[in-house]
N, C-alpha and C positions, 0 to 999 in steps of 0.2 A: 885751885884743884890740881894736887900734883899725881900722877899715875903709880902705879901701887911700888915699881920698883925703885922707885924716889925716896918713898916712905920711908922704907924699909933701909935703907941707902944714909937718911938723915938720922931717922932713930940709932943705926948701929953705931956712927960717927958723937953723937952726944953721949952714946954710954961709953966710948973712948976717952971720953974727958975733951973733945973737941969741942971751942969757941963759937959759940952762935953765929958770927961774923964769919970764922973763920971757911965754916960750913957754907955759907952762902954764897961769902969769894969764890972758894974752888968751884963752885958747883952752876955757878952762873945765876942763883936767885935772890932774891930780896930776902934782908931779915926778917923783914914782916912774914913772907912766907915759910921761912925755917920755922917759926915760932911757931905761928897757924899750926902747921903739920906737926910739930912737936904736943902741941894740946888734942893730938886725935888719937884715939887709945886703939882705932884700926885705921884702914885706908880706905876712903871710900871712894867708891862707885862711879862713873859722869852719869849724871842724868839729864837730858835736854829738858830747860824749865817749860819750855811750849811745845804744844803738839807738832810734828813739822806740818808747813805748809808750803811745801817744794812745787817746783812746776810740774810734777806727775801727781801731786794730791789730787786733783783732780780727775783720775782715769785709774787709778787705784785701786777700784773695786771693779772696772774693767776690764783691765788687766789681769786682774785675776780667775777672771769667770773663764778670759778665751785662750789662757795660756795653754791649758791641757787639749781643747781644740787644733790650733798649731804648735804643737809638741812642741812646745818650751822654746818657739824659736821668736827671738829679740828681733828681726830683721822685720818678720811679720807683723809684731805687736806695733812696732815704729808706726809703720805704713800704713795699718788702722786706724792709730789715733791721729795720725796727720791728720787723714781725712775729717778727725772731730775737732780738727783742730789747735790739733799740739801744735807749739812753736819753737819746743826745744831741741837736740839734738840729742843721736842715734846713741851717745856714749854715754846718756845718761838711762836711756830705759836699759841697755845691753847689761849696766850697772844692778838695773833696778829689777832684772831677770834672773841675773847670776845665782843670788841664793832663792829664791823659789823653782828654778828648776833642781840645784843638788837634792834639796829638801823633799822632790816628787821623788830626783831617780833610789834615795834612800830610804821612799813607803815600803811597806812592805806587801807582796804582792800574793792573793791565794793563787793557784795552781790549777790550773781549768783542765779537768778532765773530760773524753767525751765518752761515752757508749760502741760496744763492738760496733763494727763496721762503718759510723759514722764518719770519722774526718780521716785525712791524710793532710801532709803538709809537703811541700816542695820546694826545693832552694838548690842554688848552684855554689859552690865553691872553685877553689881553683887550685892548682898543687904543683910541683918543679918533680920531674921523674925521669928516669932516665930509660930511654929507649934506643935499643942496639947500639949502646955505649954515650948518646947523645944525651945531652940532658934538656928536656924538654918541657911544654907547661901543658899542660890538661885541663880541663874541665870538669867538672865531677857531678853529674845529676847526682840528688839526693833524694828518696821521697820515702818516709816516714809514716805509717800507719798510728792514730794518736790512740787506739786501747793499746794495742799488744805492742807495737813499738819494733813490729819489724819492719827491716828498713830492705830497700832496692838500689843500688847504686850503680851509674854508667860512665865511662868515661868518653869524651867528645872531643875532638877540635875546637869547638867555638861554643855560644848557646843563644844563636840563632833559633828562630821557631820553627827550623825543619828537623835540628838537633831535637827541641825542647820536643814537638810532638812525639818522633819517633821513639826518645826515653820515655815518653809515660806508657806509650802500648808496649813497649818490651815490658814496664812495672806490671802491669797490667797483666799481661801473659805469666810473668814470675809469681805473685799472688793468687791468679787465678780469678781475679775480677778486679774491682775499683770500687773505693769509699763512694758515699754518697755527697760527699762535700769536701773539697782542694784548697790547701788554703796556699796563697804565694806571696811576695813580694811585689812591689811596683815595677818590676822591670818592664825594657820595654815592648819584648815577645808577647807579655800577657796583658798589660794597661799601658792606654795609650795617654791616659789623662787621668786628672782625679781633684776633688777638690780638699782641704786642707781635713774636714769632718771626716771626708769617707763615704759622705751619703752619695755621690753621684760619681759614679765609675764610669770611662770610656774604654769599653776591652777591646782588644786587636781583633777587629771582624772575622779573622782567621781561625784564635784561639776559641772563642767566644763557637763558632760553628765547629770547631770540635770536641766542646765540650758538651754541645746539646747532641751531638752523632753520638756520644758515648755516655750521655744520662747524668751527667756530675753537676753541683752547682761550684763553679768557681768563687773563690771569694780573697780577695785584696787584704791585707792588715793596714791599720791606720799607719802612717810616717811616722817613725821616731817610734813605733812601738815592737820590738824585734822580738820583744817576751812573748809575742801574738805567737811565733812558729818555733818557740825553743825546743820543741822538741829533734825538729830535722837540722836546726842549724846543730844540738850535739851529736845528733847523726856524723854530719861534715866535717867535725872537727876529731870524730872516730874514725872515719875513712881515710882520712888524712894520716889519721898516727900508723895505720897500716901500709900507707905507699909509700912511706918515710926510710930510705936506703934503700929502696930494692930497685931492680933493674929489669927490663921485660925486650922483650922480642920484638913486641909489635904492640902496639891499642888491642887490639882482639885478645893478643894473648892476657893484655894486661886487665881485661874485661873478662876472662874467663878466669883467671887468678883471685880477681873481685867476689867473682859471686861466686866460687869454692868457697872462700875466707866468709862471706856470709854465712853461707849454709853449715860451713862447720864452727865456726869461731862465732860469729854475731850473732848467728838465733839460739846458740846454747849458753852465752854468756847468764850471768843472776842481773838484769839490768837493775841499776842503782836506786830508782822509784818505786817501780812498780816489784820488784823483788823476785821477781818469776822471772824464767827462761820467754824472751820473745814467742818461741818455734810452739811453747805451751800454751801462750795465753792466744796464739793466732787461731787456735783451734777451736776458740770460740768466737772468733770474728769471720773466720771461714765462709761460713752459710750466708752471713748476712753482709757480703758485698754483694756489688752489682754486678750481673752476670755480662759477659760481652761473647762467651763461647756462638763459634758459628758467623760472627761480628766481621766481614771484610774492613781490613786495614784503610785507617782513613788516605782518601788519595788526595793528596798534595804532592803537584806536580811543580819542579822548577824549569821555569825557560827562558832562552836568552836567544836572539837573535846574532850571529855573530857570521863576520867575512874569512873565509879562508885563507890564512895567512902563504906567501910564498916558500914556507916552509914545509907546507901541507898540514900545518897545525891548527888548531884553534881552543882561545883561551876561555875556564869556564868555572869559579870561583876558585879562584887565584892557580887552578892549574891549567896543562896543557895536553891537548888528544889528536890525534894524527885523524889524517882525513884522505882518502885516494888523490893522489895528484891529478887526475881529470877535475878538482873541483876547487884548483886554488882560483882565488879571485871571486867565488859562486858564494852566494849569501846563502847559511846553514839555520837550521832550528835546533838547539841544545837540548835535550830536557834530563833531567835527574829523574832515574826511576827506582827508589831502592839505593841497591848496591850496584846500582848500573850507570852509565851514560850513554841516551843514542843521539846521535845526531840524524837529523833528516833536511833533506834537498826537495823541495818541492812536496814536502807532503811522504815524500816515501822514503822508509827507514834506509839510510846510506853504510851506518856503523854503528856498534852497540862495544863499549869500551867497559872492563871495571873501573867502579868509579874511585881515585884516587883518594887515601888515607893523607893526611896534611897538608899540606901547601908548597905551593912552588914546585912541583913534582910534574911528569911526563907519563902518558902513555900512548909506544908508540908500535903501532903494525908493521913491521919491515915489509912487509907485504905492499902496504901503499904506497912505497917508495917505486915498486918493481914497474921497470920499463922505464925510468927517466935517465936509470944507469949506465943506461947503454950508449950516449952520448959518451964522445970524447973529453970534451969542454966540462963535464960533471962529475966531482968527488963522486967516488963509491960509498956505501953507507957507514961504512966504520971508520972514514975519515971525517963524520958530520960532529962537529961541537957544538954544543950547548952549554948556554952560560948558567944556568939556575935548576937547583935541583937534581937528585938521580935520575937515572935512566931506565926507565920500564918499559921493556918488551915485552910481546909474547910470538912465542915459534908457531909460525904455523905452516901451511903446506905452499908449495909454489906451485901456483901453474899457468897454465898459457895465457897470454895475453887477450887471448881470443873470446877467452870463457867466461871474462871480466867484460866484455863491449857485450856478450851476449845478456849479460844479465842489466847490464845494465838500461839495455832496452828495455828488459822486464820492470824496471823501477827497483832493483835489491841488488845489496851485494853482500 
């Protein structure tokens, strides 16, 4: 059996008037086989004369049952049938995976709609943008309502779960309530485990108790199935074509430029599906979210115990806040409250700082510095360096040293 471009190769060569021998020599075959091919009026086919009976015929119908269970992954399917007993190796199932998984991702898939108010979808992306000439990386909440298809978007430093709650109540306040059902990814904010089906979820104890404060059911999409939230992931990658060359002042500014560009440009677009203006078809999903008006903001507090550096600093995701010099050396309580940071001594609020925007950043009282100036032996304040990050001040009033021992018996300052 010779392969069809052989065929084709010998035939054109005999109607040349080329020698049957001749043909053979060059070409590396037997006469016997020039002639064979010459008596075939097409090129046939290989066909294997026997069924195969390979060392996976046996798990074959196995394999195909739990493939779409572990989303087509070959490493999984390996390590189950070890268990039954396979004896071969990993590069013949990976072999034997390869085209049944192209063959699922090229089904073709209906389009799941849901009903006003019902579902939202949530996802993070990520973006390079430039702030006060720096070029910088962001974060992008994204959350997607699945009728009308209008979307919220925020931008963050990170997407930690302090990030991730505070973006859905700002969603939440921008819509004027919340779907009845969220759907997300496996990260690890929202799911802290999961088995390969999906039927047994571990959610982050934290998420999980904010989403019963706020009425929603949370819901996971299976691994390997992204078409589960395609609607917010094209959300993400429209956000994205909007932060694309432009430059901003600051995250806020750049968060208020955001949701300008929604309000005017996103909910008036014809979106591509559904053919209606988002800001139109929302007006019928309006009514029928969940209401949260009157709803106190969930409290999540962050705390950190941390020692008074001799610089009168102290360090509190990944920045740094000044602290009165009566308390270097003195163990402090951190907390994030908001847009704030207090620290406390003993139970009683010491300082209450804003709470810095990036990383590796200062905010510092020149205030708390006052009175160690007075020393010979001690740089003044505007000869102190700092290796990491700008310098944030704020002005405030100077006064007597006196009025600071007084309060401080009070427990404030």
């Amino acid at each position: 059996m010779v392969k069809q471009e052989v065929w084709h190769e010998i035939h054109s060569r005999f109607r040349l008037k080329e020698p049957k021998k001749s043909i053979a020599r060059s070409m590396g075959l037997s006469v016997q086989t020039v002639r064979k091919t010459l008596n075939q009026l097409a090129p046939k086919p290989y066909r294997r004369s026997k069924p195969y009976t390979g060392i996976l015929s046996a798990y074959e119908t196995y394999i195909r049952q739990r493939l779409p269970a572990v989303g087509y992954n070959a490493q999984a399917i390996f390590e189950e049938i070890q268990a039954k007993g396979y004896t071969g190796g990993y590069d013949t199932v990976k072999r034997s995976v390869q085209p049944l998984r192209r063959k699922a991702h090229m089904e073709a898939t209906v389009r799941f709609e849901t009903p006003p108010g019902k579902q939202g979808q949530v996802d993070w992306g990520q973006c390079w943008t430039h702030l006060k000439d720096k070029r910088i990386k962001v974060h992008l909440f994204v959350m997607t309502l699945g009728y009308s298809r209008r979307m919220f978007s925020q931008a963050t430093w990170d997407e930690k779960l302090p990030s991730l709650l505070r973006c859905h109540e700002d969603a939440f306040d921008f819509f004027g309530g919340l779907t009845h059902e969220l759907v997300y990814d496996n990260a690890r904010a929202v799911v802290l485990s999961r088995d390969f089906e999906g039927r047994r979820v571990k959610w982050n104890p934290t998420f999980w108790d904010f989403s019963t404060y706020y009425g929603f059911r949370p819901w996971a999409h299976r691994p390997y199935r992204a078409q589960s939230k395609g609607k917010v992931e094209s959300g993400v990658k429209y956000v994205k074509r909007f932060l694309r060359g432009k430059s901003f002042a600051s995250v806020n500014h750049l968060n208020e430029s955001l949701l300008t560009w929604i309000v005017n440009v996103a909910d008036q677009r014809i979106h591509g599906t559904t053919h209606q203006k988002p800001a139109e078809l929302f007006e019928q999903e309006r009514d029928l979210l969940i209401s949260h008006t009157g709803k106190p903001r969930y409290n999540l507090q962050q705390r950190a115990i941390r020692h008074v550096a001799r610089d009168c600093m102290v360090s509190f995701e990944t920045n740094r806040y000044s602290v009165p010099f009566r308390f270097v050396g003195e163990k402090v309580e951190v907390q994030a409250w908001r847009d704030r940071v207090l620290i406390f001594h003993q139970d009683m609020l010491i300082v209450s700082h804003p709470r810095c925007e990036g990383k590796h950043r200062y905010q510092i009282n020149k205030e708390h510095y006052h009175g160690i100036f007075y020393r010979e032996d001690v740089p003044s304040l505007s000869l102190l360096h700092f290796d990491h990050g700008p310098l944030i001040t704020e002005e405030v009033q100077v006064r007597d040293l006196g009025f600071y021992e007084r309060l401080l018996e009070g427990g404030a300052l």
